[in-house]
C-alpha positions as CSV (number, residue, x, y, z in Angstrom):
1,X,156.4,92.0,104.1
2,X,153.6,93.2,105.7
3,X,153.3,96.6,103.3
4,X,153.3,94.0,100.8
5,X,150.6,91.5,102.2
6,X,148.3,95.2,102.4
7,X,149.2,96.2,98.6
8,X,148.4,92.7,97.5
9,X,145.2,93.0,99.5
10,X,144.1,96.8,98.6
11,X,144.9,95.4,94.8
12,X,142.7,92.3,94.9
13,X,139.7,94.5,96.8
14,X,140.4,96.9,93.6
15,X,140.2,94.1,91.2
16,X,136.9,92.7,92.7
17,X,135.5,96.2,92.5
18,X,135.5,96.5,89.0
19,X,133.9,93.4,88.6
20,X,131.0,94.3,90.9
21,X,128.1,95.6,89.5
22,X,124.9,97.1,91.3
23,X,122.1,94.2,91.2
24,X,119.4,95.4,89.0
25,X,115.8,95.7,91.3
26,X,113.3,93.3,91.2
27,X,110.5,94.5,88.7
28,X,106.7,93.1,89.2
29,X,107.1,91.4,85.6
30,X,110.4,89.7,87.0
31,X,108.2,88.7,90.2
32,X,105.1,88.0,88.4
33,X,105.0,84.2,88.3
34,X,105.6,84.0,92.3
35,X,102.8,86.5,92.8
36,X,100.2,85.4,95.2
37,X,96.4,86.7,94.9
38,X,96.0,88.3,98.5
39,X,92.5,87.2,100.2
40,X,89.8,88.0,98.5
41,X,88.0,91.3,99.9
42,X,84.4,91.1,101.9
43,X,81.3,91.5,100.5
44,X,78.8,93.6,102.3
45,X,74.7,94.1,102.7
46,X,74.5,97.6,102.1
47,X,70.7,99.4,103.0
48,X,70.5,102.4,100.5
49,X,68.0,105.8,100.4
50,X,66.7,105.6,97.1
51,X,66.3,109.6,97.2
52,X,70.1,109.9,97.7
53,X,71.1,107.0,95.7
54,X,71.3,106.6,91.5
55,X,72.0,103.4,89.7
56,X,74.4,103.8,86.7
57,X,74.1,101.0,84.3
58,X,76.8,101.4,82.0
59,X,77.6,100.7,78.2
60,X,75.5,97.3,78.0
61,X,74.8,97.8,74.3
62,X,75.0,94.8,72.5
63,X,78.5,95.2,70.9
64,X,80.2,95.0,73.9
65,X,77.9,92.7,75.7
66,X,77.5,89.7,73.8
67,X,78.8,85.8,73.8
68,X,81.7,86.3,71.0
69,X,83.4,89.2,73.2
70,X,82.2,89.3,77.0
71,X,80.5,85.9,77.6
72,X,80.4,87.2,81.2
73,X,78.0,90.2,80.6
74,X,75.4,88.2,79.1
75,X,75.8,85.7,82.0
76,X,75.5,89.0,83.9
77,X,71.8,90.5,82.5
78,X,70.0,88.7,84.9
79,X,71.0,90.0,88.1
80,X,71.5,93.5,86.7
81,X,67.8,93.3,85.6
82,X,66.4,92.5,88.6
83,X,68.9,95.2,90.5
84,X,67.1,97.7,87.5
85,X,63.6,96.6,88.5
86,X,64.1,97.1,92.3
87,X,65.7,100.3,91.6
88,X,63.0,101.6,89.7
89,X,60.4,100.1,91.7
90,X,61.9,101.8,95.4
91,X,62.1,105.1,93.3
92,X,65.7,105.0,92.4
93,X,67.2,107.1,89.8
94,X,68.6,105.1,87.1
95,X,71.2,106.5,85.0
96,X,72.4,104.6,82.0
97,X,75.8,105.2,79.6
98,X,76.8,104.3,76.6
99,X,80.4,104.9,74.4
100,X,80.8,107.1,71.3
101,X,79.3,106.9,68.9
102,X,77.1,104.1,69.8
103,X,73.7,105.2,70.1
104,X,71.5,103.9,73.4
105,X,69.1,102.5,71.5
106,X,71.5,99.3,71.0
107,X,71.3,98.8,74.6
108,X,70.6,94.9,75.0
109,X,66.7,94.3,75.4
110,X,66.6,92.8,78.7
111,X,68.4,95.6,80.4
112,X,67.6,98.5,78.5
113,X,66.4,102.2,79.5
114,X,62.3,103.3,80.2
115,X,61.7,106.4,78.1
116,X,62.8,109.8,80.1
117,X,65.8,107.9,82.3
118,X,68.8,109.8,81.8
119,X,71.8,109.2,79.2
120,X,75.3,109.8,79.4
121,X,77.6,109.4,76.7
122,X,81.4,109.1,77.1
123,X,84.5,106.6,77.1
124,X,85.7,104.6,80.4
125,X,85.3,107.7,83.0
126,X,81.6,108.8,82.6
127,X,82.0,112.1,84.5
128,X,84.1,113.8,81.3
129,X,84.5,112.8,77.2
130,X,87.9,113.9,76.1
131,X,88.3,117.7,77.9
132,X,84.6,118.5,78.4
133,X,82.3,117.4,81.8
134,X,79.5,115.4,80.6
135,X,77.4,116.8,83.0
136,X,76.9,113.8,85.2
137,X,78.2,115.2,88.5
138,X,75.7,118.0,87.7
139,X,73.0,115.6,87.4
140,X,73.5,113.5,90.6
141,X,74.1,116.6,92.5
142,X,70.8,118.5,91.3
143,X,69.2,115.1,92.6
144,X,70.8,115.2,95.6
145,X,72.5,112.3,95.4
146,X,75.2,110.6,97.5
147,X,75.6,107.0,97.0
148,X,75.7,105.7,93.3
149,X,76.0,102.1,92.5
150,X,77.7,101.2,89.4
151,X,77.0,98.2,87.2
152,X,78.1,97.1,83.4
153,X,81.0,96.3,80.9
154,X,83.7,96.2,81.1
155,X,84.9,96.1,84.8
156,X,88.3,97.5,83.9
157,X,86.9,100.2,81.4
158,X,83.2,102.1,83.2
159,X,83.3,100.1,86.5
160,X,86.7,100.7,87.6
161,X,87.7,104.5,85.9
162,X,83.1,106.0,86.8
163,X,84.0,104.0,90.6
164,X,87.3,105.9,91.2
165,X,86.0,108.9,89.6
166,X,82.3,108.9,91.6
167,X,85.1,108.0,94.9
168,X,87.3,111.2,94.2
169,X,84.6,113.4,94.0
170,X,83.1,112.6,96.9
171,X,80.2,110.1,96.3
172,X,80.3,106.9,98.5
173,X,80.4,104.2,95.6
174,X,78.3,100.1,95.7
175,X,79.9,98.0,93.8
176,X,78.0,94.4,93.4
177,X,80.7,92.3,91.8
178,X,77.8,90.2,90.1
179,X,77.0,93.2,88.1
180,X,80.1,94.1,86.3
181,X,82.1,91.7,83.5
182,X,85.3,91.7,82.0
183,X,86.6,90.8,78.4
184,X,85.9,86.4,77.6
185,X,87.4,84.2,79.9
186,X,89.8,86.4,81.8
187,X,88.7,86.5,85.4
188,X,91.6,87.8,86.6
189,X,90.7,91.4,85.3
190,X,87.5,91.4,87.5
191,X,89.9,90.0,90.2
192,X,92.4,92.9,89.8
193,X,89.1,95.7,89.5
194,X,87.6,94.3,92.6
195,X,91.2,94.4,94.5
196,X,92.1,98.4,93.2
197,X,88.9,99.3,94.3
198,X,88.9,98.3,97.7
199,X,92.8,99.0,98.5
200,X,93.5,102.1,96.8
201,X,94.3,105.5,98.2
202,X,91.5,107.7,99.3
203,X,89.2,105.2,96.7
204,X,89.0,102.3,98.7
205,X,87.4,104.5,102.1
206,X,84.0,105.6,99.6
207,X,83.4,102.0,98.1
208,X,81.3,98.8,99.2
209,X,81.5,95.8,97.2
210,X,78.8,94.2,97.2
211,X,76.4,91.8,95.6
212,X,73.2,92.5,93.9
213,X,71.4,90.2,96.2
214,X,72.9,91.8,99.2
215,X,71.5,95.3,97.9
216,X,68.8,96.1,100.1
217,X,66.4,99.5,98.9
């Protein structure tokens, strides 16, 4: 009797073991509507040396910064105009970008660049374009710069990729949240921007987000 109790037993545990199948792992996309937004990171007053320091104002050309696609950067001209002007007037160097094959000349009025400022022309990462170095690690370097501060459109495109980038090569990276915009309506891509750059790997230890009127020069 008992033998036959254990084979009934060891047959049912055999049975239930076929129809036991490894739980597939939670993804982020099955997670995604219980996702909380963690706390939003500090912003800081930041005191740079405008020999050491360069703004980079990037790809504010009027078809990417206009009311029909990025409402936000043309709520954003203002403050990046006055960070320009007190840039320029401490005797910062002031770097813009713009995308291929836009020229720089299309470069919204308000912000646009004084004759003999520098130009750099390349996608989302302004240090290469495709498999060539655009130079701009040259540039700061012959300057002797060591802090750059990075403003413009779109905060998931030249922000975040020139940040990381400017991070992972060694520059110590300002960030003023006021001074970079994302695509319409959608805040949570400046969220997400602002949360990579302050909590990723190696990144996060070089950059200071900021506020433009917390930028003192």
């Amino acid at each position: 009797m008992l033998r036959k109790c254990l084979l009934l037993l060891l047959a049912g545990l055999a049975a239930a073991s076929i129809n036991i199948s490894p739980s597939r792992a939670q993804t982020i996309i099955d997670e995604w509507p219980s996702v909380k937004a963690p706390p939003a990171p500090a912003l800081k007053t930041v005191t740079v040396d405008p020999k050491t320091t360069a703004l980079l104002v990037m790809d504010l050309v009027k078809q990417a910064c206009n009311n029909e696609r990025r409402p936000r950067c043309v709520a954003s001209l203002p403050v990046v105009a006055k960070l320009i002007a007190e840039a320029r007037s401490s005797g910062t160097t002031v770097i813009y970008t713009t995308v291929p094959p836009i020229p720089i000349g299309d470069t919204v009025a308000a912000v646009a660049p004084k004759s003999g400022e520098p130009v750099v022309t390349a996608w989302v990462d302004k240090f290469t374009l495709g498999d060539k170095d655009t130079g701009l690690e040259k540039m700061l370097k012959d300057k002797g710069i060591t802090t750059v501060i990075t403003v413009g459109t779109a905060a998931h495109g030249a922000v975040l990729f020139t940040s990381s980038e400017a991070a992972l090569r060694g520059f110590n990276v300002i960030v003023p949240v006021d001074g970079m915009s994302g695509d319409g309506q959608n805040t949570y891509i400046e969220q997400a921007v602002a949360y990579l750059l302050t909590s990723a790997p190696i990144v996060s230890s070089k950059v200071t987000l900021t506020r433009v009127d917390m930028i003192k020069f």
